[in-house]
VOBADREN-450579 format. One record per residue (C-alpha): x, y, z; residue in one letter. Coordinates in steps of 0.02 Angstrom, whole numbers, padded with zeros to 5 digits, always signed. Each point is the difference from the previous one (the first is absolute). Layout:
// residues N
XYZA ...
// end
This chain:
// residues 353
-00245-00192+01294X +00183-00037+00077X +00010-00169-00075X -00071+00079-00205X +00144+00144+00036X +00116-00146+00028X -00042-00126-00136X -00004+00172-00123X +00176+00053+00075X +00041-00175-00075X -00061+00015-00157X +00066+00168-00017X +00163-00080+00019X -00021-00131-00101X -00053+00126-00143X +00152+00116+00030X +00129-00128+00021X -00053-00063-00198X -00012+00182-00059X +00163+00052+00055X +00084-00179-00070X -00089+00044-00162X +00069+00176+00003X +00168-00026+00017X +00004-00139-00128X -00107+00132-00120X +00140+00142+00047X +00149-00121-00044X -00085-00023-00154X -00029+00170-00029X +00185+00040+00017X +00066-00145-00092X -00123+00009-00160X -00006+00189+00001X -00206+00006+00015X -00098+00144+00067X -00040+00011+00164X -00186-00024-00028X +00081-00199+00017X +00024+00007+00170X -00184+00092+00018X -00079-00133-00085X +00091-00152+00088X -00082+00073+00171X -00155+00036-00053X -00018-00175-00086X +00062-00083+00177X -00099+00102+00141X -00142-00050-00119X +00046-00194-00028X +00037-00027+00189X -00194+00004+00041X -00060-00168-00040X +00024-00176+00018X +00042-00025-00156X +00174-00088+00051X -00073-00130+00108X -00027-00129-00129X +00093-00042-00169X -00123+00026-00109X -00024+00204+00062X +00181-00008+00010X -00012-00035-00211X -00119+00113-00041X +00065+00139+00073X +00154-00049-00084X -00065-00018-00176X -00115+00160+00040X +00091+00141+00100X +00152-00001-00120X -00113+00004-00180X -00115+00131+00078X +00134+00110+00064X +00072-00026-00197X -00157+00063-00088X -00039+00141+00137X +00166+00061-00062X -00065+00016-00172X -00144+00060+00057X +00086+00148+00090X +00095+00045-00161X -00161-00025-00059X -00097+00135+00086X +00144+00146-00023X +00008-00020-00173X -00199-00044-00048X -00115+00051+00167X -00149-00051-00058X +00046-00178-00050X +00101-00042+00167X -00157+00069+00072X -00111-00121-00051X +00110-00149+00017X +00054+00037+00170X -00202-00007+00038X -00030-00144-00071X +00142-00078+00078X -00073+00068+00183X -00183-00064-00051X +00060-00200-00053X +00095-00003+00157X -00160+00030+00085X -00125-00111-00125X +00113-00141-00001X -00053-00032+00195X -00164-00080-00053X +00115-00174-00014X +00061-00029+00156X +00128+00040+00127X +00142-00035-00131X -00048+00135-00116X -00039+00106+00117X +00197-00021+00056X +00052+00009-00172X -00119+00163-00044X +00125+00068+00164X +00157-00028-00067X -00072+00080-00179X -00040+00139+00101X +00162+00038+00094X +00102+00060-00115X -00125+00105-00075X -00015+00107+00181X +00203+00004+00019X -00019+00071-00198X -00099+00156+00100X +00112+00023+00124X +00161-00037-00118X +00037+00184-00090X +00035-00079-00169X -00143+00047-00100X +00018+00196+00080X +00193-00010-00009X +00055+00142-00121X +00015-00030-00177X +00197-00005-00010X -00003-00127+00152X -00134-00120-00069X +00136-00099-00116X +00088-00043+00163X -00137-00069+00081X -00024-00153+00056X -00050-00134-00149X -00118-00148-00018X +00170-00122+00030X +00057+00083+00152X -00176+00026+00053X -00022-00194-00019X +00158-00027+00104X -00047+00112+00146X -00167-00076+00019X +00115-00157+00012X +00081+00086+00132X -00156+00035+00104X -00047-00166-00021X +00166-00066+00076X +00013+00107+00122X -00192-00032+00083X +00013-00187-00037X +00175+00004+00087X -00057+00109+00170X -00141-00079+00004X +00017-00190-00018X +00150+00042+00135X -00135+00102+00111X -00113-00151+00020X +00123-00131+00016X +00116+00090+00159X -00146+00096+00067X -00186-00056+00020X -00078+00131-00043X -00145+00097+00055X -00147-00027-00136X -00029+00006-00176X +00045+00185-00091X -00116+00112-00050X -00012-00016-00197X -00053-00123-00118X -00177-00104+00022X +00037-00174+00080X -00080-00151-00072X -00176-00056+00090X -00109-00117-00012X -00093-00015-00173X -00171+00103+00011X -00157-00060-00096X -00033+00060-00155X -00099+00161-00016X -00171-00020-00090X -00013+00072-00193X -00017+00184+00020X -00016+00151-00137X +00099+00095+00125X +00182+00019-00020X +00113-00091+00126X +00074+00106+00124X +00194-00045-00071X -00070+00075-00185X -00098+00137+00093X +00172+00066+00115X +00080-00022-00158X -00102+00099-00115X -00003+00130+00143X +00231+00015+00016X -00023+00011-00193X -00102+00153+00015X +00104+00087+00144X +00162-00055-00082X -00052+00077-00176X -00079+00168+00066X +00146+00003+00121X +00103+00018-00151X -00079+00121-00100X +00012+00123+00160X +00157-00047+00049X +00069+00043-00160X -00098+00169-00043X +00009+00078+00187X +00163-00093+00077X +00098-00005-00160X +00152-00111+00040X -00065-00057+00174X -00147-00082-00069X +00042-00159+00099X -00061+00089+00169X -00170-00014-00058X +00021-00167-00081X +00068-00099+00155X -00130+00097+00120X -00117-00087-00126X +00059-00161+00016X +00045-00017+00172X -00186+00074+00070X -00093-00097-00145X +00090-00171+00031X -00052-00140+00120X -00164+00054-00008X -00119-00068+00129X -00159+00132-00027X -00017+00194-00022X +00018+00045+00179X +00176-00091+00006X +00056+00089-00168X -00061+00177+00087X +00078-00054+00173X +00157-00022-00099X +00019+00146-00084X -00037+00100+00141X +00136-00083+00099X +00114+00032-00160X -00023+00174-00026X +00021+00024+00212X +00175-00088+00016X +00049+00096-00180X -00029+00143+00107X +00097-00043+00139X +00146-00071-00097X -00024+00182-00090X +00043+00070+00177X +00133-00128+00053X +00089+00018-00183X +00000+00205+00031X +00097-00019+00151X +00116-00151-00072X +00030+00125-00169X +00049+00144+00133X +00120-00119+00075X +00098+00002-00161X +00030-00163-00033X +00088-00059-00144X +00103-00146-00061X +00035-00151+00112X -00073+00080+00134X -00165+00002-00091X +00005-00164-00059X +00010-00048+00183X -00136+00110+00058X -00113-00077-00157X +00022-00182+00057X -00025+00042+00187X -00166+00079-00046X -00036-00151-00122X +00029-00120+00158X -00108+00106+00105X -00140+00009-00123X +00006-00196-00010X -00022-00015+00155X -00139+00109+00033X -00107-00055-00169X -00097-00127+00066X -00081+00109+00134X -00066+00108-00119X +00049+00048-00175X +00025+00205+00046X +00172-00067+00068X +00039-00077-00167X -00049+00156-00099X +00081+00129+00143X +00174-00117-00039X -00015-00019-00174X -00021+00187-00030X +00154+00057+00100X +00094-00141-00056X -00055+00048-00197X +00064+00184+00080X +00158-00068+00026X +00020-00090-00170X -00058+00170-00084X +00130+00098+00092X +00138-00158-00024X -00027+00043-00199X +00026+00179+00019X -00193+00045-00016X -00066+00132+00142X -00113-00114+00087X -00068+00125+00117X -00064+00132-00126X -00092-00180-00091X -00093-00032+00161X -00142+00105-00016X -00030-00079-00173X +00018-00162+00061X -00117+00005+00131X -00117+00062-00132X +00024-00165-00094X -00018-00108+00106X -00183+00075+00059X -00041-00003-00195X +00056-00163-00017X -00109-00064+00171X -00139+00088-00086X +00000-00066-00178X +00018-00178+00104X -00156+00024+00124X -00100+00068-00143X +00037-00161-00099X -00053-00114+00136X -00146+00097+00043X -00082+00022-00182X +00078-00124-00098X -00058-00174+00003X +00010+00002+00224X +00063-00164+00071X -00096-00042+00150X +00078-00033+00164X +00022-00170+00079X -00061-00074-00157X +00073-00176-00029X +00163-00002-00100X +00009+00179+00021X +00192-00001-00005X +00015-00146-00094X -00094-00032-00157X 
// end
């Protein structure tokens, strides 16, 4: 246990030193090109997601997440525009989006990576407030070309922390994120039955999609609760037990971020002081997520506490509705995986194809 704490407290570094190099490059950038501050949001929500994965190690990851990252942070731009102005279309396209990602691994490793970096900025787009931004601060926020640029940013900053990481320190394994390349597995006999990749993705599709219909009619503007509950318990599926474990263990560090926001809100934080607090929970969180993902969620929700209060919003009267979310959202994703099309576990390719 000693030495995973350690090599965690390493990647947790690793992670923080990229997100804070990508924020203040995102916060000159705010100040010198006059952009909202949902900018800076995005930048670190595109880099604490980026630095998980080996994606740097070799030139040709290197290119696609090059080529990738800074087109799909463009078009989720678009898309965010997209959904305040015509819900129902945004909707769809953001699920369709989430369910390729997810198809796509059927060829290989390489798509799998590339189905990843697809996904990323689609995530930060839930945690960014630009499609709930109100209406007379939507024309400031941040465009596809800026988008583009800050995804360039992440990129830069994880390739640059990284690559440095492994060359003056040896490092202590492999991060947890994307799928590494193994050994080519024989080819499944001709079945009627769907492959597991079109079977997990058919299954997001469905949570994603009902997700947004409730989000919308009993969360109104905070409609992305739900939808990245949905996401985050219905991805990386490896059976229904795993979905159910997860959302469990989502819905249980909500509620204990709940309590640990509460008392951060009654400190009164506000301004830099926040902002410090925020990252300092984000590093924490890091390093606790690979022991069990009620850390992550516990983190996530008092850092997302923080943001909330950082934009003027009163975070701790949104709790209670929040934690509500979230256990919808772990529901609509266990029922999925349960009823719809189940993948089996320890099936070959489960994560793969």
């Amino acid at each position: 246990m000693r030495q995973r704490l350690i090599r965690n407290a390493y990647e947790a570094a690793v992670t923080m030193t990229a997100v804070l190099l990508s924020w203040a490059a995102a916060l000159w950038l705010e100040g010198a090109a006059g952009l909202h501050t949902d900018s800076v949001v995005l930048a670190v929500a595109l880099t604490v997601t980026l630095a998980r994965g080996r994606w740097w190690a070799d030139r040709r990851g290197r290119l696609t997440a090059l080529v990738l990252l800074p087109l799909a942070a463009a078009v989720c731009a678009g898309l965010s525009r997209l959904l305040a102005a015509h819900y129902g279309i945004g909707a769809a396209l953001f699920t369709a989006g989430l369910a390729l990602a997810i198809w796509i691994r059927r060829y290989g490793p390489a798509a799998t990576r590339a189905g990843t970096l697809i996904t990323l900025p689609l995530i930060a787009l839930l945690v960014v407030p630009g499609p709930t931004l109100p209406a007379d601060a939507r024309p400031g926020a941040v465009n596809w070309g800026w988008s583009a640029l800050i995804g360039l940013l992440a990129w830069a900053s994880v390739l640059l922390v990284r690559t440095s990481a492994a060359r003056f320190t040896p490092g202590p394994g492999d991060p947890e994120g994307f799928e590494h390349p193994e050994p080519p597995k024989p080819r499944r006999a001709t079945t009627p039955r769907p492959r597991p990749s079109t079977r997990m993705a058919v299954q997001l599709a469905a949570a994603s999609a009902a997700a947004f219909v409730l989000g919308r009619l009993l969360y109104a503007d905070h409609w992305p609760w739900l939808v990245l509950t949905a996401y985050v318990v219905a991805s990386g599926n490896r059976g229904r037990k795993d979905v159910l474990r997860k959302g469990v263990r989502r819905f249980l560090g909500a509620c204990a971020g709940t309590l640990l926001a509460t008392g951060v809100a009654a400190c009164g934080l506000g301004g830099h002081p926040a902002v410090a607090a925020l990252f300092g929970v984000l590093a924490m969180a890091l390093w606790l997520r690979p022991l069990d993902h009620a850390y992550w969620a516990a983190g996530m929700t008092t850092a997302l506490a923080l943001l909330l209060g950082y934009f003027g919003q009163n975070a701790t009267d949104q709790l209670p509705a929040r934690l509500s979310a979230i256990a919808a959202g772990a529901v609509l994703s266990v029922a999925s995986a349960w009823w719809l099309l189940p993948v089996r576990r320890g099936r070959p390719g489960l994560t793969r194809s």
